[in-house]
C-alpha positions in Angstrom: 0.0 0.0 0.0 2.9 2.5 0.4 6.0 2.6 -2.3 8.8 3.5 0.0 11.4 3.7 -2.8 9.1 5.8 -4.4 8.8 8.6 -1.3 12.3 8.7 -0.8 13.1 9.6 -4.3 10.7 12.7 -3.4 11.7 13.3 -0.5 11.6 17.0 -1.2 7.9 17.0 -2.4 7.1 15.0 1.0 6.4 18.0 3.2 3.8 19.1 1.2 2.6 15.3 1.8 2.9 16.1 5.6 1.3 20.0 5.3 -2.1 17.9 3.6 -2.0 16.0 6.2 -1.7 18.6 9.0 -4.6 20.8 7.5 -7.0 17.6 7.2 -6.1 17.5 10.6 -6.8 20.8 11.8 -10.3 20.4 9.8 -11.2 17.8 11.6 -10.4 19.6 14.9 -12.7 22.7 13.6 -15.2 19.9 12.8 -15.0 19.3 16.3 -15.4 22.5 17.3 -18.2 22.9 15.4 -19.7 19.8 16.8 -19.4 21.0 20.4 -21.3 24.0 19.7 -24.0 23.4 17.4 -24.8 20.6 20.2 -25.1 22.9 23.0 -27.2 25.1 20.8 -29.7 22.2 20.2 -29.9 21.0 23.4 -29.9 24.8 24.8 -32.8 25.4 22.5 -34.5 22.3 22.9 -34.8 22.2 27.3 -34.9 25.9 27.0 -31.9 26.8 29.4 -29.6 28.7 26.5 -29.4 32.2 27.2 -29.3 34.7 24.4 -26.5 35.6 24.9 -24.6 32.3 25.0 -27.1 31.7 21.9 -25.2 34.4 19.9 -21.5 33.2 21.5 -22.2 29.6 20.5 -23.2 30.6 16.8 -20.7 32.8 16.5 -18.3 30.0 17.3 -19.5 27.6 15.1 -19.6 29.8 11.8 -16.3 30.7 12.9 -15.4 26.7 13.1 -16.9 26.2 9.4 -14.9 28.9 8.3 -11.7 27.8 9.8 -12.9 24.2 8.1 -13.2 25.7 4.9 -10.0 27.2 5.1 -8.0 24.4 5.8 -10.0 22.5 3.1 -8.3 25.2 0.5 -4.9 24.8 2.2 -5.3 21.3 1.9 -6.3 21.2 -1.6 -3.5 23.6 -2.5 -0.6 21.2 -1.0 -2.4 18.5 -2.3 -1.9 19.8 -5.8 1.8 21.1 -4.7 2.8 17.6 -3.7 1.6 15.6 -7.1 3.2 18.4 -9.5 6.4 18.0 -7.9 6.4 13.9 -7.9 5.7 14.3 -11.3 8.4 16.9 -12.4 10.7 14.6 -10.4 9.4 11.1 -12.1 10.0 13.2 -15.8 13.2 14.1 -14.6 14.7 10.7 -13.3 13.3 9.0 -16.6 14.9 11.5 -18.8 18.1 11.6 -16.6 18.0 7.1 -17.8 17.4 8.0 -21.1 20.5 10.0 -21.2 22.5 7.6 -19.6 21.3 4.7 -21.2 22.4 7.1 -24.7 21.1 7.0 -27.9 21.1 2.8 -27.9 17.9 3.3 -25.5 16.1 1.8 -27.7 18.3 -1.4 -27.6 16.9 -2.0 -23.8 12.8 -0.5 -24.2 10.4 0.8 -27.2 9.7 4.0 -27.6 6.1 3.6 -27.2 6.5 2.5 -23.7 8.6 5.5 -22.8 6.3 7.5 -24.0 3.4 6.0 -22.0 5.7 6.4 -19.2 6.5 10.0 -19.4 2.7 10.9 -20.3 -0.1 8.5 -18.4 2.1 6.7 -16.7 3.5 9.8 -14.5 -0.2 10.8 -14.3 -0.8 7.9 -12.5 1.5 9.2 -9.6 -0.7 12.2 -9.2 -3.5 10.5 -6.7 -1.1 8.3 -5.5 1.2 11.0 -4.1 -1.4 13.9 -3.9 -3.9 12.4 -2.1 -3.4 8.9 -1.2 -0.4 9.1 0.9 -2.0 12.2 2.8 -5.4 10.2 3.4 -3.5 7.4 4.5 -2.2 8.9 7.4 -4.7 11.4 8.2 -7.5 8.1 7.8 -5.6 6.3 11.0 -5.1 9.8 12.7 -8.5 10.7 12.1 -10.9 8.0 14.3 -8.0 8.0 17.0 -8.6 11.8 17.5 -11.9 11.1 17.6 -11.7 8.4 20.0 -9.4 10.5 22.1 -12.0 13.4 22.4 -15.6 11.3 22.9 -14.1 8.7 24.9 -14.2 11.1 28.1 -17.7 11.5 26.8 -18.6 8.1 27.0 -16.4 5.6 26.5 -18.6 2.5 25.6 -20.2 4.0 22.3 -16.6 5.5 21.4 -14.7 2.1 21.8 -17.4 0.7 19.8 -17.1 3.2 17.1 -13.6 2.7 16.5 -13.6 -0.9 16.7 -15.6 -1.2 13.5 -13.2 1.4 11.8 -10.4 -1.2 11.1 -12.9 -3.2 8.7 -12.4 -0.9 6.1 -9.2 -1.9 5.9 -9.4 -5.3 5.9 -11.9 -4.8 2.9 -8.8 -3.1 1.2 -6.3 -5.6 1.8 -8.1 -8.5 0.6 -9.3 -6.2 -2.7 -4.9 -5.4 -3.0 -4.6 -9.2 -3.2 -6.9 -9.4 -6.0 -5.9 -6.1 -7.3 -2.2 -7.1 -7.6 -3.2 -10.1 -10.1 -5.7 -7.9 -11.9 -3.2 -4.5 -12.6 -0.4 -7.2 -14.0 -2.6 -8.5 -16.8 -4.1 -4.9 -17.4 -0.7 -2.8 -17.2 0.6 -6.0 -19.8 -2.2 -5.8 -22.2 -2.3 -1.8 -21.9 1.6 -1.3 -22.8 1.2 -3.9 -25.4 -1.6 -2.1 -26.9 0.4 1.7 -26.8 3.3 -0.8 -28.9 1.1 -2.0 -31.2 -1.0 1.5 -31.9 2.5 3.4 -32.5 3.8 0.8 -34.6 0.6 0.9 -36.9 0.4 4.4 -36.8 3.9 5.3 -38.0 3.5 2.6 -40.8 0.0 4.0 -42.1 1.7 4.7 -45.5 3.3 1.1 -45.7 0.3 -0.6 -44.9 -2.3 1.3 -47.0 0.3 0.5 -50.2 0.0 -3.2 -49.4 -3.4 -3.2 -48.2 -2.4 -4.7 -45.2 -4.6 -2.1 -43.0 -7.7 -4.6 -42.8 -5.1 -7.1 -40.7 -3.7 -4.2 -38.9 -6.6 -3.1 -37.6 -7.5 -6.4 -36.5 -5.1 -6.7 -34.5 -6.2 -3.9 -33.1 -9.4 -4.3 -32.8 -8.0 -7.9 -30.9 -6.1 -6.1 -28.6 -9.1 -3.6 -27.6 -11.0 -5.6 -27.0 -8.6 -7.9 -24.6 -8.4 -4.5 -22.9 -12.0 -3.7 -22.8 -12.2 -6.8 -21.3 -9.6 -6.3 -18.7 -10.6 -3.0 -17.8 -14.2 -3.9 -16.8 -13.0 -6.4 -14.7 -10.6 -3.6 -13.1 -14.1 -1.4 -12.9 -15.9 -4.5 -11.9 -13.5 -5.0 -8.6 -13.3 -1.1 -7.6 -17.5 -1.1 -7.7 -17.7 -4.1 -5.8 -15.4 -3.3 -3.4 -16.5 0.4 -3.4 -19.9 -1.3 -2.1 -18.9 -2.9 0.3 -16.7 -0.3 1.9 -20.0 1.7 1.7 -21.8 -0.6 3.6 -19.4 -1.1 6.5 -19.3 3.3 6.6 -23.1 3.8 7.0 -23.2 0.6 9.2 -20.8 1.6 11.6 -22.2 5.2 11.6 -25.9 3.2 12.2 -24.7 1.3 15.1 -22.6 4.7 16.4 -26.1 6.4 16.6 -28.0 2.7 18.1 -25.4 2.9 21.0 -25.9 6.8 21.3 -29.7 6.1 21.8 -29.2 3.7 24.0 -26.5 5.1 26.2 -28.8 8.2 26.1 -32.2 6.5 27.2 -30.2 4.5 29.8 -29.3 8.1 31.2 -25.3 7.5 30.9 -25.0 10.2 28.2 -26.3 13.7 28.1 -28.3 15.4 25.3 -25.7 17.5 24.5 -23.2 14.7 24.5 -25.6 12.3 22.3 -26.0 14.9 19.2 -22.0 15.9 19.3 -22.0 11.7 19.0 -24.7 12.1 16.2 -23.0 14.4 14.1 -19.6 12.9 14.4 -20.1 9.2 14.1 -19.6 9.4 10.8 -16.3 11.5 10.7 -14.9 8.3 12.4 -15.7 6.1 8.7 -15.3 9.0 5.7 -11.5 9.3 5.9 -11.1 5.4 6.1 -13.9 5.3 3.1 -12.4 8.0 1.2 -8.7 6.4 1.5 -10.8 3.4 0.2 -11.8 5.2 -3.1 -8.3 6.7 -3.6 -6.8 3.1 -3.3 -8.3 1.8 -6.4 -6.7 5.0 -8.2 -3.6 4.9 -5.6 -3.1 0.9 -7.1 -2.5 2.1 -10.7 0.1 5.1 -9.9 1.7 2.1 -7.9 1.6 -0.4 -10.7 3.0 2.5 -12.9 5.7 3.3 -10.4 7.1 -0.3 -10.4 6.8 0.5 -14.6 9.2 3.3 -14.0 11.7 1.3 -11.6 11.8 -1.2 -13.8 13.2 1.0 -16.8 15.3 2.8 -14.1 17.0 -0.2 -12.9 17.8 -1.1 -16.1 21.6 -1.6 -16.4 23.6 1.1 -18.0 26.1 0.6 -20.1 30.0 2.0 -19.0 30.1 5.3 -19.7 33.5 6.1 -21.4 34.8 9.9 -20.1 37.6 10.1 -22.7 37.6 13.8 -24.7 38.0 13.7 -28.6 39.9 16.8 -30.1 38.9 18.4 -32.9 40.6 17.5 -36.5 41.4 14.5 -39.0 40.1 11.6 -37.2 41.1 7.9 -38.7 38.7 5.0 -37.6 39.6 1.0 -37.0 38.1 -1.9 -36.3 40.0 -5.1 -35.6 38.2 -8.1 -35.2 34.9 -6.9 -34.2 31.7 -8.4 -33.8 28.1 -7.7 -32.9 24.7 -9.0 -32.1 21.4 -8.3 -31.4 20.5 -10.8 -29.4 23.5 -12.0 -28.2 23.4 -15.7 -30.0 23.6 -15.0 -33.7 26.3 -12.4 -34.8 24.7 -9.3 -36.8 28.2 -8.8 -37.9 31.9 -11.1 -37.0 35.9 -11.1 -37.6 35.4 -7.6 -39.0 38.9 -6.0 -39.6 39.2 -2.2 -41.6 41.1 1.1 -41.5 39.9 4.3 -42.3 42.9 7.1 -42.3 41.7 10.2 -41.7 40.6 12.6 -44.7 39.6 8.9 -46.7 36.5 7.5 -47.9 35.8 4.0 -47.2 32.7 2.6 -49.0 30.4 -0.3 -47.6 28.0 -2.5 -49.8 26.4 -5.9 -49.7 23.1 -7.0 -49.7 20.2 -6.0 -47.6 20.7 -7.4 -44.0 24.4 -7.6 -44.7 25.3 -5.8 -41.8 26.4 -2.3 -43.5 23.9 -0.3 -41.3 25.0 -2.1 -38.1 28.6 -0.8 -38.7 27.6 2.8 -38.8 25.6 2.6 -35.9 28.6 0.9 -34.0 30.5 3.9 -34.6 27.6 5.9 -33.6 27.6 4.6 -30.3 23.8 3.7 -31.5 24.7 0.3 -30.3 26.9 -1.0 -27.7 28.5 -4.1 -26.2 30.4 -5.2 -29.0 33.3 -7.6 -28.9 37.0 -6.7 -30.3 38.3 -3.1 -30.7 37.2 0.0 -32.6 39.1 3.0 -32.2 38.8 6.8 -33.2 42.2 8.3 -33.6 43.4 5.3 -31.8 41.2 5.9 -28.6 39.3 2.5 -28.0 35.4 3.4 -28.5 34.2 2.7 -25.6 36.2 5.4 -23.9 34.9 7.7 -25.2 32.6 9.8 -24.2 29.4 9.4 -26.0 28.7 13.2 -25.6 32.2 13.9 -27.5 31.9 11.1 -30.0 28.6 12.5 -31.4 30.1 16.2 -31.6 32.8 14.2 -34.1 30.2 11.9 -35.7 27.6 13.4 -37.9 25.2 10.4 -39.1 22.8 11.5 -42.4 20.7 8.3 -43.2 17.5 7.2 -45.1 15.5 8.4 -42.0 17.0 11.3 -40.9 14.5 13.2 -39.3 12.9 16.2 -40.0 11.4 18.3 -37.5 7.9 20.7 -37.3 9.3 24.0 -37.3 10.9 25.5 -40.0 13.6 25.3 -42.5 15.7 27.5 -40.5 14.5 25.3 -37.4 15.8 22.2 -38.5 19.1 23.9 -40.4 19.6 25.4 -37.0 19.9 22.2 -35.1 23.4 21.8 -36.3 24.4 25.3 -34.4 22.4 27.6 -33.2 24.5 30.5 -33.9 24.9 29.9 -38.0 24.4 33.3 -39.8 21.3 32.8 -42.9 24.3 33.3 -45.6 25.7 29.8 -44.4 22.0 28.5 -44.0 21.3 29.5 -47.2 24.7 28.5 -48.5 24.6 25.0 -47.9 20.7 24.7 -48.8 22.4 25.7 -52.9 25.0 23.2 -52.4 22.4 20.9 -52.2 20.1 22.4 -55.0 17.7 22.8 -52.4 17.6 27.0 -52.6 16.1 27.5 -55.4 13.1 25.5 -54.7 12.7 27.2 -51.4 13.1 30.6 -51.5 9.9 31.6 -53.2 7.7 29.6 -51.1 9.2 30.7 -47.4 12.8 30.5 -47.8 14.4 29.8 -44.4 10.9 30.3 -42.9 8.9 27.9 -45.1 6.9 25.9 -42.2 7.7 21.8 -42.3 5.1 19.8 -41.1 6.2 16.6 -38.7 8.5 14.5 -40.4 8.8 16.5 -43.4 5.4 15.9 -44.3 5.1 18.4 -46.7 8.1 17.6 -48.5 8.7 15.0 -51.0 11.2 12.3 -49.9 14.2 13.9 -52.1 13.7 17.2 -50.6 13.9 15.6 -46.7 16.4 13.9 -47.9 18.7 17.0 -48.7 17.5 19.1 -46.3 19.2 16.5 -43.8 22.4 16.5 -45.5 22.5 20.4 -45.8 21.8 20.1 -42.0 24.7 17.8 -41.6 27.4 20.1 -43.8 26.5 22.6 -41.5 27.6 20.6 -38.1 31.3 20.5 -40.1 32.1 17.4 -37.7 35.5 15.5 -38.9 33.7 12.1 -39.3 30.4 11.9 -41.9 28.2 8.8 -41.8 26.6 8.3 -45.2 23.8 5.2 -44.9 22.2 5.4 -48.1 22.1 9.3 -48.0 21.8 9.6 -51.7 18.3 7.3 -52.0 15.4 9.0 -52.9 16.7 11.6 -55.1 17.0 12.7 -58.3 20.2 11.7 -60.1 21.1 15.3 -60.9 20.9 15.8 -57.4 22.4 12.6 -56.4 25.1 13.4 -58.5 25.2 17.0 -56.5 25.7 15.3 -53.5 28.2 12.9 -54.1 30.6 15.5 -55.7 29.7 17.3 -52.2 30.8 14.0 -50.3 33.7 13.8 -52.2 34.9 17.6 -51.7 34.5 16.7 -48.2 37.2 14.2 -48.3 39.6 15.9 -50.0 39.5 19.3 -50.0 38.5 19.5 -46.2 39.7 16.4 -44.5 36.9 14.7 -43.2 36.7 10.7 -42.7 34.1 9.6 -44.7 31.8 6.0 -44.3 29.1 6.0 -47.3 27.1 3.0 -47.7 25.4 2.8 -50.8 23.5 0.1 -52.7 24.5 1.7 -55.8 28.0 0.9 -56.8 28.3 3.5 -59.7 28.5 5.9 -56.2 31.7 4.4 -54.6 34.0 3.7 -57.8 35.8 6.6 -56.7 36.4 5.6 -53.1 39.8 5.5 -51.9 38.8 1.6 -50.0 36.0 -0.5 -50.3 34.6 -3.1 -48.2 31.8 -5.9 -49.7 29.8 -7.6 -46.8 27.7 -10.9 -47.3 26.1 -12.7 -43.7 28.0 -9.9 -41.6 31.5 -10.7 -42.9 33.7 -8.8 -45.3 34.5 -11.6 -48.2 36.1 -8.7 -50.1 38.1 -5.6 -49.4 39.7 -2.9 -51.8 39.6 -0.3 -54.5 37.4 -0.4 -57.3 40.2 -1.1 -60.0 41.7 -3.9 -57.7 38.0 -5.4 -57.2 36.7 -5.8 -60.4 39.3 -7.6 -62.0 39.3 -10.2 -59.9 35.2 -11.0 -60.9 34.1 -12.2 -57.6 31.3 -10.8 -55.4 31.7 -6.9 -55.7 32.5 -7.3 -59.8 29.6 -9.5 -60.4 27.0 -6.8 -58.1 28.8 -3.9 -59.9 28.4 -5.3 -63.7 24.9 -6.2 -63.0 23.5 -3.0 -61.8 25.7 -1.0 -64.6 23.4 -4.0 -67.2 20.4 -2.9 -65.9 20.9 1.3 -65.4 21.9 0.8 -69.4 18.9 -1.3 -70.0 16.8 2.0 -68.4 18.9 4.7 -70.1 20.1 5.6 -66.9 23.8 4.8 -66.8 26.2 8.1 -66.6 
């Protein structure tokens, strides 16, 4: 019922925690108060021995009590609210502070559709939990023994009796956070699966409309809702029945509170005065307990959601290398490394290559080769691999990531474009770049003069480029990438989706890079005409390289990289489309 690790990471929101429970507190005391007098004004009234005075003094009083109740009912709300903002802003912050440190391979340990249901409903779960559970909580066991404390010296008998039936409550509670427990598993399971499978079908809309493939897509989905329909009315099922029968024990208790009043009065042991004060607050000894009950039910989920968040939190974190990279001609080798996904069958093995700085060094093969999984190894997308890659002859993993990716400037086939504008996203790669250089590099890659009579810098891009056709996202990332002028460019398949003139453009820009400004250059490329120029060239097949040179040392030998390169330059001639 109570996530300890949880309130010691907030420890600093927990006084607000302890301010709600202190005005709830002081309530009930004006409740009190206000019980005391409204008594003696009834009583007074009723055997006609109230003065008018006292009258007056006695309303006076209570109004003043409702006030003081209504007062600390704001203050209460107002910590309330202090304490739940500040769990979450803390929450936000720890998981942001793992994403960090787990790096940009995050996604190698969790799916971005769960951190995202983390940071959004997830952390709203904690807002009951830590707003008002926790408070109720404590005020719900402070509550009947104040009580008890005050009427006992009234009359003990009814006052025992009252706060012996309190404790039922919770029993109900316990045995409903046994069922619970079982229950939240299967619908926190179902309910992350479901925010997976919505994402993933929602960012491939376009794919699945071209191979009409949304009929089975929504299916699934349509599955999965209704496995969490399901789910969720048995969740809504349990808080209603259990919500009933804490309502029953409430009013009971508060019924037998008022039988042993009557009694005790009738018997002549208690005074009139004494039996309405026990009237009006027999209930006050059952509403915090009941109210704690119909928190719980929220107060479950934000604790279910929390053991979410540890979970990612604990997650292990990969050595952080602290190693600083200085700025200029940076060489890159691997020797005898390998990688895998799943840490059984190798993505990539026994890969040995040099890259001296201010030289291009091309990778091909076939889809699935393992050409991408390279670049993201020197990316630091990836980590735990086995052997040794070094950057200017510092081993990788040295390095700090936050260094490595001020060196490394990685333009791919899904470089993303931000909402914003053009300046927005050309920005990204300094924020201080003058519009001449913005503009500058837009022209190198022939991306100006479409742009500058329909916005310029300040035509508006819609999320992911939306707006744009694939060629002109395309460019506009590697016009963002010139700008970053890092000494190591990652190329992976940059040049797809574009025109050839513009293609042709870019690879002239790529080029210039290497040899006019000294940059270490990786391009991967499925299209060989693009790498004959290349000062070393590596051919991958099943995550090996099983051939490794220049273009005029590979193709007289007529093995793999001959063979790919003859075929495609057949079939460009057979389209008209050979240079």
């Amino acid at each position: 019922m109570i996530n300890f690790r949880l309130i010691k990471m907030a420890q600093d929101s927990l006084r607000y925690v302890l301010f709600a429970v202190l005005w709830q507190w002081l309530g009930l005391l004006a409740q009190i108060g206000f019980a005391v007098y409204v008594s003696t004004i009834i009583a007074g009234v009723y055997q006609h021995d109230i003065t008018n005075k006292g009258l007056i003094l006695s309303l006076f009083i209570a109004v003043v009590c409702i006030i003081l109740r209504l007062v600390f009912d704001r203050l209460y709300v107002m910590a309330s609210f202090k304490a739940s903002v500040d769990i979450k802003r803390i929450m936000r912050n720890k998981i942001y502070n793992k994403l960090l440190a787990l790096g940009s391979s995050y996604r190698s340990y969790t799916s971005s559709a769960s951190i995202t249901q983390m940071m959004g409903e997830g952390v709203e779960q904690l807002e009951v939990y830590f707003g008002k559970y926790l408070s109720q909580f404590a005020y719900a066991i402070i509550a009947p023994i104040t009580l008890f404390i005050f009427l006992s010296g009234k009359n003990h008998k009814v006052a025992m009796g009252l706060l012996i039936t309190v404790p039922l409550i919770p029993v109900v509670i316990m045995i409903v956070m046994v069922v619970a427990k079982r229950v939240l598993d299967k619908y926190f399971k179902i309910y992350y699966k479901l925010g997976d499978t919505f994402l993933e079908k929602l960012s491939g809309m376009t794919t699945l409309k071209i191979y009409q493939a949304d009929g089975f897509a929504a299916k699934e989905m349509e599955n999965e809702s209704e496995q969490f329909r399901n789910v969720t009315m048995k969740v809504l099922s349990m808080q209603l029945n259990s919500t009933l029968v804490m309502d029953i024990i409430a009013y009971g208790g508060t019924a037998i509170g008022f039988i042993l009043t009557i009694s005790q009065m009738t018997a002549g042991r208690m005074t009139l005065v004494d039996a309405i004060m026990f009237l009006i607050l027999s209930a006050e000894f059952f509403l915090p307990m009941r109210l704690l009950g119909s928190y719980f039910h929220i107060g479950m989920n934000g604790m279910k959601a929390a053991d979410k968040m540890f979970d990612f939190l604990d997650l292990g974190e990969p050595r952080q290398g602290v190693t600083v990279l200085q700025k200029g001609p940076m060489s890159i080798n691997f020797t005898n490394v390998s990688y895998s996904y799943d840490h059984n069958n190798p993505t990539v093995s026994e890969l040995y290559f040099n890259v001296p700085a201010g030289k291009i060094l091309a990778i091909v093969g076939m889809s699935g080769s393992g050409k991408s999984t390279i670049a993201k190894l020197i990316g630091m997308q990836v980590k735990g691999y086995n052997g040794s890659i070094k950057i200017n002859g510092t081993e990788l993993s040295l390095i700090s990531e936050e260094s490595l990716l001020e060196m490394v400037t990685t333009v791919s086939l899904d470089s993303y474009i931000f909402p914003g504008t053009v300046r927005d996203n050309l920005l990204l790669a300094g924020d201080k770049l003058e519009d001449k250089k913005l503009i500058s590099a837009l022209t190198i890659v022939n991306l100006w003069e479409e742009f500058k009579d329909i916005g310029g810098l300040d035509l508006v891009i819609n999320e992911g480029g939306s707006n744009l056709s694939g060629g002109q996202r395309q460019r506009l990332a590697f016009a963002r990438a010139l700008l970053k002028n890092s000494p190591i460019y990652i190329f992976d398949e940059a040049t797809s989706n574009i025109d050839m003139e513009s293609e042709a453009i870019m690879m002239a820009v790529i080029k210039k890079l290497s040899k006019d400004k000294g940059k270490t250059i990786i391009l991967i490329s499925h299209r060989l005409a693009n790498v004959v120029d290349c000062n070393d060239i590596i051919l991958l097949a099943d995550g090996k390289i099983i051939e490794h040179g220049t273009h005029r040392e590979l193709l007289p030998r007529n093995h793999g990289y001959a063979k790919l390169f003859k075929a495609q330059r057949a079939l460009e001639e057979y389209k008209g489309v050979s240079r």
